[in-house]
N, C-alpha and C positions, 0 to 999 in steps of 0.2 A: 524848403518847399513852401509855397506860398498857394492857400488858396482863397478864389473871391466869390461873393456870394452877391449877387445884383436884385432889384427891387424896385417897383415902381412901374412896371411896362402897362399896357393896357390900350382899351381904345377910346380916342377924342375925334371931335368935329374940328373940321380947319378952322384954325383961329383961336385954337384954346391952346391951354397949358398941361403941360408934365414935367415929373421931375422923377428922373433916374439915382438912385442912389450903389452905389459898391462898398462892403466893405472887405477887406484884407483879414486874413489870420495866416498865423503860420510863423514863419521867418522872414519878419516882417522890418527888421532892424533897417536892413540894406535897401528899403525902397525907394527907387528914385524916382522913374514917372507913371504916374498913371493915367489912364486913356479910357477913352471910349471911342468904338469903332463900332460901324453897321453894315451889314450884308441886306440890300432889298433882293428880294428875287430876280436869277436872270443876271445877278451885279453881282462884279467882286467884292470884295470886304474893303471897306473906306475907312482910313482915321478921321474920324467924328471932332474931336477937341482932347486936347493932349495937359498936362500940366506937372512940371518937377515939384520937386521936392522943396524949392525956393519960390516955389506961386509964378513961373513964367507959365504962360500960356500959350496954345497955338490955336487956330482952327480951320478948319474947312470954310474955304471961299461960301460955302451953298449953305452955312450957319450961323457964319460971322451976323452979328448984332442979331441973333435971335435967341443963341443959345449960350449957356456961362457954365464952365468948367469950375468945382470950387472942391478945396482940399480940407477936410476935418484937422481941427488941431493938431489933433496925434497922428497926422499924415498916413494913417493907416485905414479913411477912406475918401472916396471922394465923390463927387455930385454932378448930375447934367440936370442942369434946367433949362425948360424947351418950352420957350413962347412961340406964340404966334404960328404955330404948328402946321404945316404944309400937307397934302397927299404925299409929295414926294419923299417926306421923312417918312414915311412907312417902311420898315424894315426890322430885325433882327438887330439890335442892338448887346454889345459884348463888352466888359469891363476887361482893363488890359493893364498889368503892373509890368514892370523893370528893373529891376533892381542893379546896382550900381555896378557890376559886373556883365551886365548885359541878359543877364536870365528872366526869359519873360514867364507870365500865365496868364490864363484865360479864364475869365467866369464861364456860366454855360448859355447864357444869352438872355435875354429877355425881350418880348414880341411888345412891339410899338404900332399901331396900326393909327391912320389918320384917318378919318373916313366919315361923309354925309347921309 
């Protein structure tokens, strides 16, 4: 069992920064990607930026070159940093582990809110 524990939400004005952090505890040996995904209101749940356990990364067309997915040494956390920061990235934001047999978990979210 794996559990993750997220940090960093809050609320900014368009155009500024934040930076999400997760970390893992637990049974932690076997992890392979971790993720961040967002629910805004009214919206399904979106993969945010994704990254294995060898530093590949993926992201969402609507964050590409805003935001950077980055994994702690000991792979047991990882990081969203979020420039230039939109209204539209307002949402619920959720840390998301896998572990190399396909067993996922969930942090409990943390609220992002963008706003003038």
């Amino acid at each position: 069992q794996v559990q993750l524990v997220e940090s960093g939400g809050g609320l900014v004005q368009p155009g500024e920064s934040l930076r999400l952090s997760c970390a893992a505890s637990g049974v932690i040996f076997s992890l392979n990607t971790m993720a961040w995904y967002r629910r805004a209101p009214g919206n399904q749940r979106e993969l945010v930026a994704a990254i294995t356990r060898y530093g590949i990364t993926n992201y969402a067309d609507s964050v590409k070159g805003r935001f950077t997915i980055s994994r702690g040494n000991a792979k047991n956390t990882v990081s969203l940093q979020m420039n230039s920061l939109k209204s539209e990235d307002t949402a619920v934001y959720y840390c998301n582990a896998a572990d190399v047999y396909g067993r996922e978990s969930w942090g409990q979210g943390t609220q992002v809110t963008v706003s003038s």
